[in-house]
Residue, then its C-alpha position, 0 to 999 in steps of 0.5 A: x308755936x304755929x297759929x294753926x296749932x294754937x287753934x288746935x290745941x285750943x279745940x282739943x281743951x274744949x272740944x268736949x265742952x258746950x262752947x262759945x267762941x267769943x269773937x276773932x278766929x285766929x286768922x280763920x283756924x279755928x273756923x277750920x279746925x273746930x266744929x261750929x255744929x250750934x248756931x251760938x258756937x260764934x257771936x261774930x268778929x271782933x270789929x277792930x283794934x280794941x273791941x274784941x275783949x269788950x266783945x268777948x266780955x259781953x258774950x260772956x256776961x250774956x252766957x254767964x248763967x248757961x254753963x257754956x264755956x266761953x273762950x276768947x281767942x284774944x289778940x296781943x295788941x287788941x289787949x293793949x288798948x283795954x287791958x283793964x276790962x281784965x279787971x271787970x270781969x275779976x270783980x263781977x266773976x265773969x267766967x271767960x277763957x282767953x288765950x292770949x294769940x300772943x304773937x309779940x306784935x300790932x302784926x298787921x300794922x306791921x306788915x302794912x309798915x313793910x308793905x309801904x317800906x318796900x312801895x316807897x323803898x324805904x328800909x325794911x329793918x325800920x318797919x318794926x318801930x312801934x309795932x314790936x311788943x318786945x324788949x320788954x315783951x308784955x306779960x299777960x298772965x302776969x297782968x291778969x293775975x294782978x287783976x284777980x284773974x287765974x292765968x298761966x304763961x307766957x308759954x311758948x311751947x305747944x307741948x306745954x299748952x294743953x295742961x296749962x288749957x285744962x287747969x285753965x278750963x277747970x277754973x272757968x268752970x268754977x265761975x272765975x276768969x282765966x288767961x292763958x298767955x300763949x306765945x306765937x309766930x308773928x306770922 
């Protein structure tokens, strides 16, 4: 699926909800298409490659009592660096949506190694080595329910993604973590 309709469906799942979105913005759709009409609707940007499931921990502990929804728009290669904050929240029932914008790749790694391919005249077909989060593709819901979470995926039709967002925002709302593992374009 597109980003931008990830962040579409994602704001139609919650849009009617009192939410708080923890950190990345999936490349700024979501700053596009949803309504930030409360000052606490955005905690801020991640801060580089592995913070923002730190982040998006802290925003949900920090809202753990008020009733808000908190979802994390959570990056693929970010997720790689602490998978085991998954753990933390199953043990502490820290109510948090993530869904995954799962794009099968450190992308913009990525695209800076095509970048340099082209400035060097390197091979442009090496530029994946190390970056591709394929062959095996990691999966996250997987991951997430070995750690105690309630998740759903890799879903890589839109169609298939505003159920699996619903079932996924009644549990939060029950005090439990939940992924959702969506599966993107690169780019």
């Amino acid at each position: 699926m597109t980003v931008p309709r990830l962040a579409l469906e994602v704001w139609q799942a919650i849009k009617d909800e009192d939410w708080v979105l923890s950190a990345g913005t999936l490349h700024g759709w979501a700053r596009k298409l949803w309504s930030f009409d409360r000052p606490y609707r955005h905690a801020g940007r991640e801060l580089g490659t592995g913070t923002q499931i730190g982040i998006s921990l802290g925003v949900a502990l920090a809202n753990k009592e008020s009733g808000r929804l908190v979802v994390d728009l959570q990056p693929d290669g970010d997720l790689m660096y602490g998978a085991g904050a998954l753990w933390m929240a199953a043990k502490y029932r820290i109510p948090l949506l993530i869904v995954m914008y799962n794009n099968r790749a450190y992308y913009n790694d990525w695209n800076h190694q095509i970048v340099m391919a082209r400035t060097r005249g390197t091979d442009l077909s090496r530029a994946h080595i190390g970056m591709d989060l394929f062959g095996p593709a990691p999966d996250f819901a997987r991951l997430a329910r070995s750690m105690g979470w309630w998740a759903e995926g890799p879903i890589e039709n839109a169609n298939d993604l505003p159920p699996a967002l619903q079932r996924a925002v009644a549990q939060v709302k029950n005090s439990k973590p939940a992924l959702v593992d969506a599966v993107t374009q690169h780019r």
